[in-house]
C-alpha positions in Angstrom: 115.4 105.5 111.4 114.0 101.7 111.2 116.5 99.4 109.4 113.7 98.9 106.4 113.0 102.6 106.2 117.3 103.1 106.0 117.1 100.3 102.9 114.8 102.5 100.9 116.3 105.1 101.3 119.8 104.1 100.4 118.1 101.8 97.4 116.6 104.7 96.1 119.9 106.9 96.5 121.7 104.1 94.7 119.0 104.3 92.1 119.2 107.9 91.7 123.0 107.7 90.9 123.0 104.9 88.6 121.3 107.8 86.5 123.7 110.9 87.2 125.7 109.7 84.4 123.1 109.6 82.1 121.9 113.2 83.4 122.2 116.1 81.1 124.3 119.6 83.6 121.8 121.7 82.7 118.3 121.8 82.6 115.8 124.9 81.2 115.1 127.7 83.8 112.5 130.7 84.4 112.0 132.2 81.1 113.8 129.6 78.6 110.6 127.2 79.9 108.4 126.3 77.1 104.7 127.3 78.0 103.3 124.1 78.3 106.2 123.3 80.9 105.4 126.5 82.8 101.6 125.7 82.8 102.2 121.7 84.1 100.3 121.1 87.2 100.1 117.9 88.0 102.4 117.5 91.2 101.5 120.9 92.8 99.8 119.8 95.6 103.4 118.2 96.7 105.4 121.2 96.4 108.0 120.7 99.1 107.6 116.9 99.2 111.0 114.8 99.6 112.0 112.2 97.2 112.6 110.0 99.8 109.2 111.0 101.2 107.1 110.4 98.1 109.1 107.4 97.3 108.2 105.5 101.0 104.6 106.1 100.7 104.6 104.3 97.4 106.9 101.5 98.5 104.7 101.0 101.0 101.8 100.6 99.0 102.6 99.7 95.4 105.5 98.3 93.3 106.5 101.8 91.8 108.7 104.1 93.2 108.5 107.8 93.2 110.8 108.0 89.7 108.8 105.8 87.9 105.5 107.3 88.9 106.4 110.7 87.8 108.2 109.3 84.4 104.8 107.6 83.4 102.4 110.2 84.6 104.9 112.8 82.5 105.1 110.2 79.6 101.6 110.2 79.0 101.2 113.6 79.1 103.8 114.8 76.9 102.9 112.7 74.4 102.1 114.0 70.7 101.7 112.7 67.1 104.8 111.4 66.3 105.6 110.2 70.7 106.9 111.3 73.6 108.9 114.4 74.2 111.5 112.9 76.2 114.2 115.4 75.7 112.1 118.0 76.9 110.8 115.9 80.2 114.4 115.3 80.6 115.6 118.2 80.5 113.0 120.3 82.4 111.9 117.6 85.5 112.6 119.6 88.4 110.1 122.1 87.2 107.7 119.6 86.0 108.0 117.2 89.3 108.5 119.0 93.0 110.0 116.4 94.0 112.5 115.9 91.3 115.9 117.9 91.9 117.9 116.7 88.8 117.5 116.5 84.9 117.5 113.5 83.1 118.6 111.8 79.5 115.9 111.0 77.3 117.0 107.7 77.6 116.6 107.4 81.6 113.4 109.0 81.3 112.4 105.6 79.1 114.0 103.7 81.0 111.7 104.9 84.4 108.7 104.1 81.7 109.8 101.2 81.0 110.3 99.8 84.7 106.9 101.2 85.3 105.7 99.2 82.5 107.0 95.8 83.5 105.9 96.3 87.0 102.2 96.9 86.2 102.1 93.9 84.0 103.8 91.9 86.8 101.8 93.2 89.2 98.7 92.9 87.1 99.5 88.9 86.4 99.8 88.6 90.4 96.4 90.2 91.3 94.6 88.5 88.3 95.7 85.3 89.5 94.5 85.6 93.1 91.0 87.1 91.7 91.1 83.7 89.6 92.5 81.2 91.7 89.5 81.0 94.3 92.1 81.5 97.3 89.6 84.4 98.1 85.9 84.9 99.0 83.6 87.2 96.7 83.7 89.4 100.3 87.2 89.7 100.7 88.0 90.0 97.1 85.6 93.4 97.4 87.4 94.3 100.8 91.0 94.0 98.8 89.3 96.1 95.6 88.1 98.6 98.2 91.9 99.2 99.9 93.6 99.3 96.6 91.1 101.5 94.6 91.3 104.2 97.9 95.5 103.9 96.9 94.9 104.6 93.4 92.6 108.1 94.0 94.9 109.1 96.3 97.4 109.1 93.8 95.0 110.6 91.1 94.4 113.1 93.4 97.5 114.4 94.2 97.9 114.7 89.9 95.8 117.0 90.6 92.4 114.5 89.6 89.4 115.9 91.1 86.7 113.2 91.9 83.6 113.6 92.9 81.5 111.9 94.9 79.4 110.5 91.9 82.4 109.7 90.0 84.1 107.6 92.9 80.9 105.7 93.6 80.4 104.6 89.8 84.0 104.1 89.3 84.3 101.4 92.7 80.9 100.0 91.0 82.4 99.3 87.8 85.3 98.3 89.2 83.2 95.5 91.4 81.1 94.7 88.7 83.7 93.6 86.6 85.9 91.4 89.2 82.8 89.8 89.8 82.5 89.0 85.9 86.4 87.5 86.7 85.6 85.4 89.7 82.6 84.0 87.8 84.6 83.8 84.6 87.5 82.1 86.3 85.1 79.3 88.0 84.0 78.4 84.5 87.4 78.3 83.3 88.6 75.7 86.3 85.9 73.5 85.1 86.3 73.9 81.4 89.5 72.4 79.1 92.7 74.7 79.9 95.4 75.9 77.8 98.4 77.1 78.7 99.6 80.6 77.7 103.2 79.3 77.3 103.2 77.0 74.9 99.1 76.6 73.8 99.4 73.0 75.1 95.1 72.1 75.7 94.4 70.9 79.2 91.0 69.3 80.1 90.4 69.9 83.7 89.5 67.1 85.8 85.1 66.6 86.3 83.7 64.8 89.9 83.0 62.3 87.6 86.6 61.4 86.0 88.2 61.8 89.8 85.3 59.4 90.8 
């Protein structure tokens, strides 16, 4: 095994047992599953599916790993009124998650959500600047929103998502049509007065006339 694929793995493995102490024994089994845990879907076109396999493909291509993918997706849909059902996501993982061979706390399944949080904002801060910072043509900002849309339906897909052709073709249209509203936006905003989102300090950019 490569040396990088051996890091991930052990990272993850290290990951994993940060959480064992956290990790109720015993989970719920066969007929002590509540129905709507019984009925979950989602991950079924993984059944069989490794940790360590799941968790490669997204290191490969996102910031998530595996746990956090499978804490959000579960976190949104065991959601009700009054929040999330964490105890019962917890406690029933392996049957919601193929992938998933332990139980968890409540409070390791917000803490997955949580890291999955703060990496989409950080992620979302990185890719926002490069669409703004005019290091990239219109063309290769539409070739990069082409390779990471195809990531994200793959994902969607194995939810369990089913797209069809129409749907993907409006979706990668709306999806152009408002980068392009961000590139254009962003071109404005380097030639208009700047304020920082620190501190609210007012910046006025520089004209050709002023460097002149």
């Amino acid at each position: 095994m490569p040396e990088d694929a051996q890091a991930t793995v052990d990272g993850d493995r290290t990951e994993a047992a940060e959480d064992d102490e956290d990790r109720p024994v015993d989970g719920s089994t066969g007929e002590d599953l509540p129905e709507d845990v019984r009925e979950y879907a989602r991950f079924s076109k993984i059944d069989g599916a490794t940790y360590e396999r799941a968790n490669e493909f997204l290191r490969d291509r996102t910031y998530i790993t595996a746990r956090e993918w499978a804490m959000a997706r579960l976190c949104a849909d065991f959601r009700t009124g009054t929040g999330v059902e964490m105890t019962k996501i917890g406690e029933n993982l392996p049957e919601l998650v193929p992938f998933m061979t332990d139980t968890y706390s409540p409070q390791a399944v917000n803490q997955a959500r949580s890291s999955f949080d703060g990496k989409v904002r950080k992620a979302g801060a990185t890719f926002l600047y490069g669409a703004m910072c005019d290091f990239y043509t219109a063309e290769e900002l539409d070739e990069l929103m082409y390779e990471i849309t195809e990531v994200a339906k793959f994902l969607l897909e194995v939810e369990g998502v089913e797209l069809t052709v129409d749907e993907e073709l409006d979706a990668e249209e709306r999806i152009s049509s408002v980068m392009r509203e961000v590139r254009e936006s962003s071109a404005a905003l380097r030639h208009d007065e700047l304020c920082c989102p620190n501190c609210g300090h007012e910046m006025e950019a520089k004209t050709d006339e002023a460097s002149d």
